[in-house]
ZANUVO-334912 format. One line per field, with one value per residue: residue number from 1; x, y, z of N, C-alpha, C in turn. Coordinates in Angstrom, 3 decimals, decimal comma. Each point is the difference from the previous one (the first is absolute). Last residue first. Layout:
<nodes>
nr <- NUM/...
n_xx <- X/...
n_yy <- Y/...
n_zz <- Z/...
ca_xx <- X/...
ca_yy <- Y/...
ca_zz <- Z/...
c_xx <- X/...
c_yy <- Y/...
c_zz <- Z/...
</nodes>
This chain:
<nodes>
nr <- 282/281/280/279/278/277/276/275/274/273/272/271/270/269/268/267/266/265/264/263/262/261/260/259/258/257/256/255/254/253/252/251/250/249/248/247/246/245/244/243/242/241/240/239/238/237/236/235/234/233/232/231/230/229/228/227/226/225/224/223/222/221/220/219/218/217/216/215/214/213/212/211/210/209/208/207/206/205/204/203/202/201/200/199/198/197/196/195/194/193/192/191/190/189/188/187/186/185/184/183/182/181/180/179/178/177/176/175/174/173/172/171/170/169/168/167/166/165/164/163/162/161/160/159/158/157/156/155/154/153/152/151/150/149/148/147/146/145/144/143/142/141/140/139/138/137/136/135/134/133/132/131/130/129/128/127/126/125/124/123/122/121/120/119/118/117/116/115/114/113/112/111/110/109/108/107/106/105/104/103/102/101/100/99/98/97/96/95/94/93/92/91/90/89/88/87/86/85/84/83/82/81/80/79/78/77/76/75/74/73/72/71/70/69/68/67/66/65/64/63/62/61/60/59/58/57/56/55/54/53/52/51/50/49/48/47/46/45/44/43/42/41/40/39/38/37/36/35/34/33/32/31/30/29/28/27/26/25/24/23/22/21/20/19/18/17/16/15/14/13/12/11/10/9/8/7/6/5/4/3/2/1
n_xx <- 98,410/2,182/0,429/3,063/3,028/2,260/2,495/-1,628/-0,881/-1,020/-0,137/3,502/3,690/-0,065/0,758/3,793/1,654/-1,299/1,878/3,614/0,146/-0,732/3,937/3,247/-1,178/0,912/3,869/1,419/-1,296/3,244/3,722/0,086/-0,589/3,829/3,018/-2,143/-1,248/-1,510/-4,082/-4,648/-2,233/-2,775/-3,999/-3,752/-2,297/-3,096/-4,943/-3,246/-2,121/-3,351/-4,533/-2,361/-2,372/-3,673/-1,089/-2,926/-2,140/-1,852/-1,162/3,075/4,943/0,961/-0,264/3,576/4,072/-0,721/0,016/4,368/2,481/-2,090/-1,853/1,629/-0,715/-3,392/-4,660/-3,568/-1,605/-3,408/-1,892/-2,763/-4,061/-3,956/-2,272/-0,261/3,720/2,417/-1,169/0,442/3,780/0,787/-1,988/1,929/3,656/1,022/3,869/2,252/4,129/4,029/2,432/-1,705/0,068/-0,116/-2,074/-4,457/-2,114/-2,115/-2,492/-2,995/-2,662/0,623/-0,044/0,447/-0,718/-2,090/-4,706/-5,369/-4,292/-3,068/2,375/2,585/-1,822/-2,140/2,274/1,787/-2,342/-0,159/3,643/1,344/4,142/1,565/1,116/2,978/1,250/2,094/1,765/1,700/1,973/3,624/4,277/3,595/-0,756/-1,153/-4,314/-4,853/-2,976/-3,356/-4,705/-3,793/0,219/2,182/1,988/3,163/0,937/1,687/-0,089/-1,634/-3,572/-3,929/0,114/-0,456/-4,150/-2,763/0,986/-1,576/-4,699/-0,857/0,742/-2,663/-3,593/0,872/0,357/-3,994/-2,888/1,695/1,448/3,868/4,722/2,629/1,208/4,028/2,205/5,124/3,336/4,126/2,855/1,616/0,717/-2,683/-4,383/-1,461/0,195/-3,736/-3,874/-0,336/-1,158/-4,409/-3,169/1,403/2,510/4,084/4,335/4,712/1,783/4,102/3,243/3,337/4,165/3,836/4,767/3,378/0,086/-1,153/-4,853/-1,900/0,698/-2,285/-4,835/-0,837/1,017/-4,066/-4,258/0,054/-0,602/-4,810/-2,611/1,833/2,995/0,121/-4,593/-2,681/-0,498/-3,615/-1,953/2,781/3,254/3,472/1,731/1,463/2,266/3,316/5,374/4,883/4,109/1,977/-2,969/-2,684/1,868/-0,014/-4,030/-1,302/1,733/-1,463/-3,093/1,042/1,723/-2,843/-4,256/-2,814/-1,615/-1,008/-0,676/-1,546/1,254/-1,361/-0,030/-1,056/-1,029/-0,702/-3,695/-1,638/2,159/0,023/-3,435/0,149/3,014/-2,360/-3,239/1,786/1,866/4,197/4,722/5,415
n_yy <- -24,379/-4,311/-4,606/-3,549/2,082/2,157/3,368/1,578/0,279/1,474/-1,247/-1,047/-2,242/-4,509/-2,906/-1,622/-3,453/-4,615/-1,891/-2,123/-4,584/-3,813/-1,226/-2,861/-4,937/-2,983/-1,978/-3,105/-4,604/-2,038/-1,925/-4,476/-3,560/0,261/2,612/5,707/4,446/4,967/2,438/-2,214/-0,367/3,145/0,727/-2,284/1,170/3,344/-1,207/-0,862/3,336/2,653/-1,422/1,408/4,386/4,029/3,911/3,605/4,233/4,830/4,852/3,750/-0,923/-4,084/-0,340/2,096/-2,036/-2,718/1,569/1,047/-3,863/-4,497/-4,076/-5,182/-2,747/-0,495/-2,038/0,610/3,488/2,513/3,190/1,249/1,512/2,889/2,893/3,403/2,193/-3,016/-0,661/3,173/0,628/-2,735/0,986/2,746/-1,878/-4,108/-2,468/-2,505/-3,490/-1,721/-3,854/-4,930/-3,607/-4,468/-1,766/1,435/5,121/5,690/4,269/0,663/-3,336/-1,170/-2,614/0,455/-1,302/-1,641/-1,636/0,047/0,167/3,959/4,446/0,620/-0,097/3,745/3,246/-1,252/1,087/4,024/1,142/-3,360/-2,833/-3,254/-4,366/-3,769/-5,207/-5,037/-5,457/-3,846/-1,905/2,743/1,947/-0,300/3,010/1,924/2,935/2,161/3,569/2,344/2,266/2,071/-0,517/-3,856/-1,079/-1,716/0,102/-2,388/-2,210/-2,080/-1,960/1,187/2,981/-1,643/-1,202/3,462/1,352/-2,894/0,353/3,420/-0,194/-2,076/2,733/3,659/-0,802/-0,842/3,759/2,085/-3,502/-3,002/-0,280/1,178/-2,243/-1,358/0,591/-0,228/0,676/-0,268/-1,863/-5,580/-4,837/-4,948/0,654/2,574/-2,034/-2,527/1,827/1,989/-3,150/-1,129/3,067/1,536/2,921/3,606/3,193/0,832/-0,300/1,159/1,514/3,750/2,484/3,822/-0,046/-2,619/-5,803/-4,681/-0,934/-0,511/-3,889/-4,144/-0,247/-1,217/-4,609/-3,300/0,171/-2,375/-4,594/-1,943/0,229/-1,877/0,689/-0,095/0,058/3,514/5,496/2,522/2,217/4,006/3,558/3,788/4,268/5,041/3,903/4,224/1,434/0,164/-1,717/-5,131/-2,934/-1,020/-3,106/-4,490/-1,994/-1,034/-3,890/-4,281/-2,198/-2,488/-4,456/-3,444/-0,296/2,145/5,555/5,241/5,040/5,187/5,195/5,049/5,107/5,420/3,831/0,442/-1,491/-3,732/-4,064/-2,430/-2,646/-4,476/-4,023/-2,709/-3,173/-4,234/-3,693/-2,967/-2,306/0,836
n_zz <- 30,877/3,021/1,256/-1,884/-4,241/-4,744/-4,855/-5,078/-5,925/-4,330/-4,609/-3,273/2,244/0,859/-3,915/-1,460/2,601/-1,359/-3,652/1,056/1,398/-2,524/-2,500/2,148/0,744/-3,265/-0,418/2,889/-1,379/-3,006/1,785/1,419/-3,191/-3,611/-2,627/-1,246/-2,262/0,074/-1,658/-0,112/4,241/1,927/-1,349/1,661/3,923/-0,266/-1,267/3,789/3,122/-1,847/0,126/3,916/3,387/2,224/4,102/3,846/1,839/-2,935/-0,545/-1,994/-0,352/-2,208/-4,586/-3,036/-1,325/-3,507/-4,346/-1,900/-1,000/-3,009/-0,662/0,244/4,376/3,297/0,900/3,943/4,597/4,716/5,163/5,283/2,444/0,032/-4,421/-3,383/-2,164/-3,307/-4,632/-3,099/-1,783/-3,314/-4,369/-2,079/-1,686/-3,792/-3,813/-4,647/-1,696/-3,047/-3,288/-0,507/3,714/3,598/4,716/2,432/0,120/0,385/0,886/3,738/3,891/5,267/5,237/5,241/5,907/4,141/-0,386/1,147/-2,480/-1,873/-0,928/-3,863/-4,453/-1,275/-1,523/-4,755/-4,364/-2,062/-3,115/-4,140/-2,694/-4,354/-2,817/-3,531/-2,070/-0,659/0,401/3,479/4,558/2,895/1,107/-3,060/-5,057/-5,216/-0,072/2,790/3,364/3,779/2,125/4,144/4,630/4,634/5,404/5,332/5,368/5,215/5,010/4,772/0,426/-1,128/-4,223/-4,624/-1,513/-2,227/-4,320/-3,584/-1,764/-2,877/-4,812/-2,781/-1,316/-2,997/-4,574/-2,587/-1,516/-4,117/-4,437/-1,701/-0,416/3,745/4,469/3,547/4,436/3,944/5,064/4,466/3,017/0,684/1,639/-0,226/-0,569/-4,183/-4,100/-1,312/-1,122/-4,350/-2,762/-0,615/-2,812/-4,962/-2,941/0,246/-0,418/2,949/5,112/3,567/4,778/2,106/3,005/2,397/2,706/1,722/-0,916/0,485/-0,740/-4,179/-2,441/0,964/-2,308/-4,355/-1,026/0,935/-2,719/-4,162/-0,371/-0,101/-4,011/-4,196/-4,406/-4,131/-1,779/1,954/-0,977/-0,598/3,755/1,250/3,417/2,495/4,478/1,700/3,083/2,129/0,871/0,419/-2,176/0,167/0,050/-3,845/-3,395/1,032/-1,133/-4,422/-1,313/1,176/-2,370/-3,787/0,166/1,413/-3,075/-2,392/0,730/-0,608/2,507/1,349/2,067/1,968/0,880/1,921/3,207/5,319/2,357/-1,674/0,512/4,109/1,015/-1,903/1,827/3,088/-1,975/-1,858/3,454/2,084/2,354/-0,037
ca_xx <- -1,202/0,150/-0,545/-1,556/-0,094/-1,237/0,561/1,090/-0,236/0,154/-1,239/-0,851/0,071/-0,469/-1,364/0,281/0,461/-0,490/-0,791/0,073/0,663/-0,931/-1,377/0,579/-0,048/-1,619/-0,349/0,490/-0,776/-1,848/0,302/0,188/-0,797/-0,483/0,616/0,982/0,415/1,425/1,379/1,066/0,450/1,926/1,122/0,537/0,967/1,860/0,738/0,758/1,041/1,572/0,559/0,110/1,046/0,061/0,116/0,923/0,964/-0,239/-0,748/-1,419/-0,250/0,789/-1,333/-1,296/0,180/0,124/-1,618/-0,765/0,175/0,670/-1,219/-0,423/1,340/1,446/0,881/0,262/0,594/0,787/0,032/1,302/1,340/0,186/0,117/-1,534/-0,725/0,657/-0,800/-1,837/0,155/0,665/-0,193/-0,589/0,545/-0,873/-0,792/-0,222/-0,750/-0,409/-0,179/0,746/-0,749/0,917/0,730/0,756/-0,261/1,031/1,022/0,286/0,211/-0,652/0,683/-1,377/1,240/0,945/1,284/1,331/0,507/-0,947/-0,798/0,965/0,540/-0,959/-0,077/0,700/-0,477/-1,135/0,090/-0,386/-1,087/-0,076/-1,349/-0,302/0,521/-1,098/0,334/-0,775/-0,037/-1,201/-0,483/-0,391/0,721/1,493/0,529/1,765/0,032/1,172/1,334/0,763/-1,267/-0,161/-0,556/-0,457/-0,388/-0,752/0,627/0,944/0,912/-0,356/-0,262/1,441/0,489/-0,457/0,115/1,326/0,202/-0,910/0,728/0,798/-0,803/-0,626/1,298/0,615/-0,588/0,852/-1,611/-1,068/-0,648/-0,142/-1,243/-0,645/-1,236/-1,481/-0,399/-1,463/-0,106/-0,127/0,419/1,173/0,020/-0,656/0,867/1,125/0,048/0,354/1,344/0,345/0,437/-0,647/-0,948/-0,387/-1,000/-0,368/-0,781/-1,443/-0,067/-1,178/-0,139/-1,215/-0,552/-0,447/0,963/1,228/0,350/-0,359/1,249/0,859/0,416/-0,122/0,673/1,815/0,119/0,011/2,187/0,795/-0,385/-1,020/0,446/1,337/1,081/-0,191/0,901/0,131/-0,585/-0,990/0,053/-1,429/0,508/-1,150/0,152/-0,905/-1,332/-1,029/-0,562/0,719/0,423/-0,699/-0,599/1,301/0,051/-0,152/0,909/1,302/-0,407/-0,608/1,187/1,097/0,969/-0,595/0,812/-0,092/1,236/-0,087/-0,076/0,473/-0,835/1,202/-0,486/1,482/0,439/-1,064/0,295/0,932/-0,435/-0,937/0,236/1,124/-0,450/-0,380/-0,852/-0,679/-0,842/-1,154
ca_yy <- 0,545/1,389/1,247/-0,285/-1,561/-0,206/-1,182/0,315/-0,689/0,813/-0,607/0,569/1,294/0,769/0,535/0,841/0,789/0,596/0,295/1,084/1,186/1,133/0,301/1,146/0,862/0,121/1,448/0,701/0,513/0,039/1,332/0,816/0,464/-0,698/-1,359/-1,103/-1,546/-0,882/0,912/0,219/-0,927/-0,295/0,884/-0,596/-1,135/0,426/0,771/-1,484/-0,918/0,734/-0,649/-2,113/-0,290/-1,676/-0,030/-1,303/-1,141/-1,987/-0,420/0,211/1,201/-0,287/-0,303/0,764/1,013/-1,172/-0,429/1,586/0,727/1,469/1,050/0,227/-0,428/1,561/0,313/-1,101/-0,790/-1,141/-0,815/-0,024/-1,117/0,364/-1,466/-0,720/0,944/0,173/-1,367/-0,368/1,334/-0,404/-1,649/0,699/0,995/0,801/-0,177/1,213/0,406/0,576/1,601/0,771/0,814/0,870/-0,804/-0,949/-1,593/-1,099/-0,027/1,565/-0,072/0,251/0,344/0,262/0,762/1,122/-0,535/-0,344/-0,883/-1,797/0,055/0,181/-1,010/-0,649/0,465/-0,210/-1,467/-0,118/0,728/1,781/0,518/1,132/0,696/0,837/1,607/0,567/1,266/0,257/-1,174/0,181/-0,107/-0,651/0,182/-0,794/-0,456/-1,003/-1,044/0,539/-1,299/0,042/1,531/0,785/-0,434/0,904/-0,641/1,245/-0,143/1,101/-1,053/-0,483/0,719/0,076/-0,919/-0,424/0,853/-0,028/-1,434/0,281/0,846/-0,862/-1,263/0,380/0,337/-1,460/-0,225/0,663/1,102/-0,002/-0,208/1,289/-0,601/0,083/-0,849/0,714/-0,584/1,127/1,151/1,572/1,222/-0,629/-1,247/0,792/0,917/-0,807/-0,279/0,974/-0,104/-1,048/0,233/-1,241/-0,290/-1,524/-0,382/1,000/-0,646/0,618/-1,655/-0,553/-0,799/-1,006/1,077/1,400/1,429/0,457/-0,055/1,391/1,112/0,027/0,394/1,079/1,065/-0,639/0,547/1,451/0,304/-0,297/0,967/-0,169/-0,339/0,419/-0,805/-1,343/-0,584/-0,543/-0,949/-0,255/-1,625/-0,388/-1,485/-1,138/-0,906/-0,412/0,655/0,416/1,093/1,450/-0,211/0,761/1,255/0,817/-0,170/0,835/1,584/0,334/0,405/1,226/0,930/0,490/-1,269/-0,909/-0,792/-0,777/-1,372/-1,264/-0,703/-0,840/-1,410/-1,059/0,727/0,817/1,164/1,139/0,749/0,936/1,084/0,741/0,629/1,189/1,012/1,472/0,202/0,964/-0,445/-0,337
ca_zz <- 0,015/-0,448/0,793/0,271/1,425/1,055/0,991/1,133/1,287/0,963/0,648/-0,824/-0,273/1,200/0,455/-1,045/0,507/0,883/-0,252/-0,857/1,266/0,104/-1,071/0,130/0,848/-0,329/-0,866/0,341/1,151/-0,812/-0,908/0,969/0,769/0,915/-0,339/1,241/-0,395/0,442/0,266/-1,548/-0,374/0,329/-0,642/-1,498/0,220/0,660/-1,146/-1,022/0,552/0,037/-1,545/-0,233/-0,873/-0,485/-1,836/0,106/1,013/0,017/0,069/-0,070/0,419/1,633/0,303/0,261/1,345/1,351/0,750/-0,263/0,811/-0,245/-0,628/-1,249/-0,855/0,154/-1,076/-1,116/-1,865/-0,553/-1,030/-0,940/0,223/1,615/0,034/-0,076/0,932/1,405/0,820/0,609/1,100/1,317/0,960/0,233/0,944/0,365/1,574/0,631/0,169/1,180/-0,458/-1,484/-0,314/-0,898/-1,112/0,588/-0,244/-0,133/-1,394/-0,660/-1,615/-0,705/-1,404/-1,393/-1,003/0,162/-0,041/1,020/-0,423/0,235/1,358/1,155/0,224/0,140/1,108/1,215/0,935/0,793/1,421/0,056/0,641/0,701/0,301/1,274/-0,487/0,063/-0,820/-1,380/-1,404/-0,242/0,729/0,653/1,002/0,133/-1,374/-0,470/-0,748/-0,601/-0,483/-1,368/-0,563/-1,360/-0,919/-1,054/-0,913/-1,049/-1,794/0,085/0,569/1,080/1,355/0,386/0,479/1,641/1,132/0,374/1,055/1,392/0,528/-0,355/0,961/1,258/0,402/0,461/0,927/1,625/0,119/-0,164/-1,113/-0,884/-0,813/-1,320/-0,196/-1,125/-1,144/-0,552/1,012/-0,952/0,952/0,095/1,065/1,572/-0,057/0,933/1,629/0,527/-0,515/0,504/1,777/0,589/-0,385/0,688/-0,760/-0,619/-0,505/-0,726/-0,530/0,310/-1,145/0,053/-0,971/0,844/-0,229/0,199/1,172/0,451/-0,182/0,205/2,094/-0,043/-0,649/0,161/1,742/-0,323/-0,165/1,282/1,559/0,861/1,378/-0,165/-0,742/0,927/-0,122/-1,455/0,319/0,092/-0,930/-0,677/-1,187/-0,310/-1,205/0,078/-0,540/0,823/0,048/-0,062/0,852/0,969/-0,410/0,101/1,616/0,237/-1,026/0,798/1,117/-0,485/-0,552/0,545/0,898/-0,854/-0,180/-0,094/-1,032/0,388/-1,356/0,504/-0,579/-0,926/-0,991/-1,264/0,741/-0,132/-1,091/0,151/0,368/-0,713/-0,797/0,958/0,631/-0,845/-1,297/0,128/-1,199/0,831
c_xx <- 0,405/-1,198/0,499/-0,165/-1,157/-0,130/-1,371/-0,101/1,025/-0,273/0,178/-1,284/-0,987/0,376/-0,021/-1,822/-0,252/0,474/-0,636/-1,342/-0,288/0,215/-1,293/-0,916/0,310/0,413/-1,196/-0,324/0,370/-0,689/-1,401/0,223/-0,095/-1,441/-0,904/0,249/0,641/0,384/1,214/1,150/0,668/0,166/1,167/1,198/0,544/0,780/1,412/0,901/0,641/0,705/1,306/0,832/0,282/1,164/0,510/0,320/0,535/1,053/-0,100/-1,053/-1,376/-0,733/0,311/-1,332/-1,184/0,562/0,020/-0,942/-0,439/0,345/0,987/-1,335/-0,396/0,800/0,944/0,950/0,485/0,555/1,130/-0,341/0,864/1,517/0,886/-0,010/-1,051/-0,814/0,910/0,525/-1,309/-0,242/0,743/-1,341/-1,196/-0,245/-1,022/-0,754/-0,790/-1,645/-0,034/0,296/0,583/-0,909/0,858/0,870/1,204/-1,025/0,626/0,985/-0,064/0,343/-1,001/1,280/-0,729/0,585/0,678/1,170/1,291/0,877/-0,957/-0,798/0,862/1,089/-1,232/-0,311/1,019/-0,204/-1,025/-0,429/-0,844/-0,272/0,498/-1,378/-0,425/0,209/-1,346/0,378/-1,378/-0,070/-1,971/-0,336/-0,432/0,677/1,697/-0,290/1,713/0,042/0,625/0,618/0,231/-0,924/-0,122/-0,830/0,187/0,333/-0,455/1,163/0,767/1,138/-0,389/0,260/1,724/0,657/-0,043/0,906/1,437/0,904/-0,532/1,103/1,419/-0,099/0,004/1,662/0,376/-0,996/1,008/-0,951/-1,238/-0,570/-0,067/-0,500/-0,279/-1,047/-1,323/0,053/-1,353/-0,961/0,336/0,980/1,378/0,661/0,151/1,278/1,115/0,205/0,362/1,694/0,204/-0,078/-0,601/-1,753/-1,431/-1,008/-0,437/-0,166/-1,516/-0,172/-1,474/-0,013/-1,600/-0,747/-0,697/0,810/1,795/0,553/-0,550/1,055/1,679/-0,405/-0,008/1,048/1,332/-0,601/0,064/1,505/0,919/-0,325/-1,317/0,374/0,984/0,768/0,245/1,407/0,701/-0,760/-1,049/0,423/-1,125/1,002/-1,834/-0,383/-0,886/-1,125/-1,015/-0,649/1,356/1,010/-0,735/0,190/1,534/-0,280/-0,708/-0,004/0,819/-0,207/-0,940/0,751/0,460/1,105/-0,708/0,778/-1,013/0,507/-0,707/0,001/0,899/-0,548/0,916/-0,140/1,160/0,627/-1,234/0,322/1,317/-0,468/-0,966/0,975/0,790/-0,702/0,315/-1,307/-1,185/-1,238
c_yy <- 0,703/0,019/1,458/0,697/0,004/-0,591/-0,144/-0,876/0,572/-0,794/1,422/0,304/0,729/1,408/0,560/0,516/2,018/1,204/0,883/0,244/1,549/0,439/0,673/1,201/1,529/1,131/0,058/1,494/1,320/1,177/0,631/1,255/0,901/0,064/-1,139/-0,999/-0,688/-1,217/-0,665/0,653/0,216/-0,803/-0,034/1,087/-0,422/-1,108/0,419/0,920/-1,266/-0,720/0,660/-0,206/-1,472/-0,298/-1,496/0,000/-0,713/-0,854/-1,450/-0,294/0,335/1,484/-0,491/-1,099/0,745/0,965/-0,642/-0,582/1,346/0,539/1,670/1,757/0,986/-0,723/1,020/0,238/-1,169/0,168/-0,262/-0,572/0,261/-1,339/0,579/-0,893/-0,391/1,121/0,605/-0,989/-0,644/1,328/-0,013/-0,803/0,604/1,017/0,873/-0,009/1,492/-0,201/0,666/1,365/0,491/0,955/0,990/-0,443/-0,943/-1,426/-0,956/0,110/1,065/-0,185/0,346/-0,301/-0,180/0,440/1,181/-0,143/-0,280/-1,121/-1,246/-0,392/0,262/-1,617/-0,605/0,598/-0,398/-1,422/-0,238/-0,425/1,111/-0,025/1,520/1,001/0,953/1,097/1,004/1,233/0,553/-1,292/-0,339/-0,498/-1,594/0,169/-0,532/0,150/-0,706/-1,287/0,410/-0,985/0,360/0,490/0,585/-0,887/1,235/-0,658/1,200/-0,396/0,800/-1,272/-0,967/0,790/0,023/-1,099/-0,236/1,237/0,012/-1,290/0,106/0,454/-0,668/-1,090/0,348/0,239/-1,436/-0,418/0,981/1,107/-0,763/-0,214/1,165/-0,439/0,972/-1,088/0,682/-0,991/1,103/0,956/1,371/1,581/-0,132/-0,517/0,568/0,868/-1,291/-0,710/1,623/0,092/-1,109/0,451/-0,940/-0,111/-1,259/-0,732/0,747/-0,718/0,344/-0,872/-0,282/-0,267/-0,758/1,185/0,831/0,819/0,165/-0,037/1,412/1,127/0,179/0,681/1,413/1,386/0,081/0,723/1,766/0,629/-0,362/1,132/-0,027/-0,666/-0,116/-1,678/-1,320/-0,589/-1,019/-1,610/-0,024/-1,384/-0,632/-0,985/-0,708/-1,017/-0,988/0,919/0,593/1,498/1,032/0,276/0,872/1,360/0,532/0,416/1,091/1,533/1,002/0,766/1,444/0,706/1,089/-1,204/-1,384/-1,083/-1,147/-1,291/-1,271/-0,871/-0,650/-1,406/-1,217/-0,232/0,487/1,131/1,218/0,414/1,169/1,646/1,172/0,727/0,738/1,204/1,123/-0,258/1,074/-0,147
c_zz <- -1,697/-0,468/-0,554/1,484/0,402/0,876/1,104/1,295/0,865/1,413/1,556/0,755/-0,867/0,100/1,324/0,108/-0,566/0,517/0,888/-0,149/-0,940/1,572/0,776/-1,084/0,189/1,221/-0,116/-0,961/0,482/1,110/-0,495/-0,172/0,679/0,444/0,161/-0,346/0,951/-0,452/0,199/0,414/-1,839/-0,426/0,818/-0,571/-1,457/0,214/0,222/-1,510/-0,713/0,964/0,130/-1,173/0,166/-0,951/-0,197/-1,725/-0,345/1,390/0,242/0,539/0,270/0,719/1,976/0,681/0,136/0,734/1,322/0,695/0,519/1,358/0,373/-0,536/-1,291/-0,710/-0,157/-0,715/-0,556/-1,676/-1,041/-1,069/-0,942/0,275/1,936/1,532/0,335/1,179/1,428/0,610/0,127/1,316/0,573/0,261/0,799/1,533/0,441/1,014/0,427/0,430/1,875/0,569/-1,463/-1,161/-1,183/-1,291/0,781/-0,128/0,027/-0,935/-0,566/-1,463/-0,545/-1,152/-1,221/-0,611/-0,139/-0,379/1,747/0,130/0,346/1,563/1,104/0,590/0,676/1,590/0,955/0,705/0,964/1,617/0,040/1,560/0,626/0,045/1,386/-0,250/0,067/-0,591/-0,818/-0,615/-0,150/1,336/1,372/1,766/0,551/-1,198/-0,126/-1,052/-0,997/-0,572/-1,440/-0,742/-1,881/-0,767/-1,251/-0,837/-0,527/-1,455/0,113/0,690/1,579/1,301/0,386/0,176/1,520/1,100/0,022/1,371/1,644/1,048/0,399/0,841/1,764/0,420/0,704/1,322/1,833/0,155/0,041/-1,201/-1,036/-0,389/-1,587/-0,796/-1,237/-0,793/-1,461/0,586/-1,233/0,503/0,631/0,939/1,051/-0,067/-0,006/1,521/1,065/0,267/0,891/1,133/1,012/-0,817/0,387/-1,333/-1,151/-1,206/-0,998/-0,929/-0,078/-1,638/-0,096/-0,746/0,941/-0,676/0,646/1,306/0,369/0,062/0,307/1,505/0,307/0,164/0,573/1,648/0,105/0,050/0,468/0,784/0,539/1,664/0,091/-0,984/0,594/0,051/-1,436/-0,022/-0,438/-1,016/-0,488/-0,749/0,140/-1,181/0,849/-0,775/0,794/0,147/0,331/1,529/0,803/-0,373/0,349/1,307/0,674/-0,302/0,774/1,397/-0,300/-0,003/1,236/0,714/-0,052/0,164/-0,159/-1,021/0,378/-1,720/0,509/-0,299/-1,310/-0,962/-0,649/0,692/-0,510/-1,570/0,055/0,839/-1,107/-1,011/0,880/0,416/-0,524/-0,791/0,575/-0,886
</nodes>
């Protein structure tokens, strides 16, 4: 069933667990992880970002991603992820993505505010939520992002300031991870995350969970963080089946991307402590 984030967001606050939000980029990615959820009756984000509009249009990527929420039983929320242009967010709005995010993180916090604000209201006024960002999570070699950047810290004071001038229902914060394939472990700043979370009145957001270590990504589930952004460990599994099996064929091809990051997900909703959710439970 096609769901917002905000309903999912209130039941993982209440048991205390992160929701995964899948990046996907066609079909075959989509599927994977819509089945996936499905078996295991998890709660699923499906997420498209704006950087992937090369790969697959709005339109196909709405397309899609109504489609297959809508005919699992397990809830599904459709999420506009990185969206720079608020031309590209309200048509996201239009065409039926159930949240969408408006990144202005790498601007002044007083043009991050103005920018965030309006999209807020405007999404609200099509019954949409909204995330925004506080800090910046940076890339490297990653493609969910088309620039390469370094990361802005959040501090605490301003997220609870940006929380409140601003209305958006969900906060990515910046407490160590990067987008895109990470050297080494990242170190997560634990003790930011306890301020911003006791601070901050909306759920909040991790960037860059690929690649940032299983230890940091259960604890930060345990601690605080709702939703967890995963994109690069998914392409990366597909590639590693595929070498694995060496399929003959297309079809094989396809068959081991899929099964790659089926696993994967699967292999987060346990780390993530995602638990089972129908819509209306409390």
């Amino acid at each position: 069933m096609l769901v917002t984030t905000k309903e999912l967001f209130a039941h993982a606050e209440k048991h205390n667990y992160a929701l995964p939000a899948a990046n996907f980029f066609d079909l075959t990615s989509a599927r994977s992880y819509a089945e996936t959820a499905e078996r295991l009756n998890k709660p699923l984000i499906l997420a498209f970002a704006q950087s992937h509009m090369n790969m697959l249009t709005l339109e196909e990527a709405a397309m899609i991603g109504k489609f297959l929420a809508k005919k699992s039983t397990t809830p599904i929320a459709l999420h506009l992820d990185h969206g720079t242009d608020e031309e590209v967010i309200k048509r996201a709005i239009h065409l039926g993505f159930t949240s969408v995010m408006i990144d202005a993180s790498e601007e002044p916090f007083e043009e991050n505010v103005r920018r965030s604000k309006e999209i807020a209201d405007y999404a609200h006024k099509n019954g949409v939520v909204v995330e925004a960002e506080i800090g910046h999570v940076g890339s490297e070699n990653s493609l969910e992002s088309a620039v390469n950047s370094q990361s802005i810290y959040t501090e605490p004071s301003e997220a609870v300031a940006f929380a409140k001038l601003t209305g958006v229902d969900s906060l990515a914060v910046s407490i160590g991870t990067s987008h895109g394939h990470y050297q080494g472990i990242p170190k997560i700043n634990f003790d930011v995350l306890k301020e911003i979370h006791h601070a901050v009145n909306v759920p909040l957001v991790l960037h860059g969970g690929s690649s940032s270590g299983d230890e940091n990504l259960e604890k930060c589930a345990l601690e605080g963080i709702r939703k967890i952004n995963i994109f690069t460990d998914f392409v990366t599994a597909a590639m590693n089946e595929i070498h694995k099996n060496q399929p003959n064929d297309y079809f094989d091809l396809l068959h081991s991307a899929s099964n790659g990051m089926s696993k994967t997900l699967e292999h987060y909703f346990t780390v993530f402590h995602t638990k089972p959710y129908r819509e209306g439970e409390s």
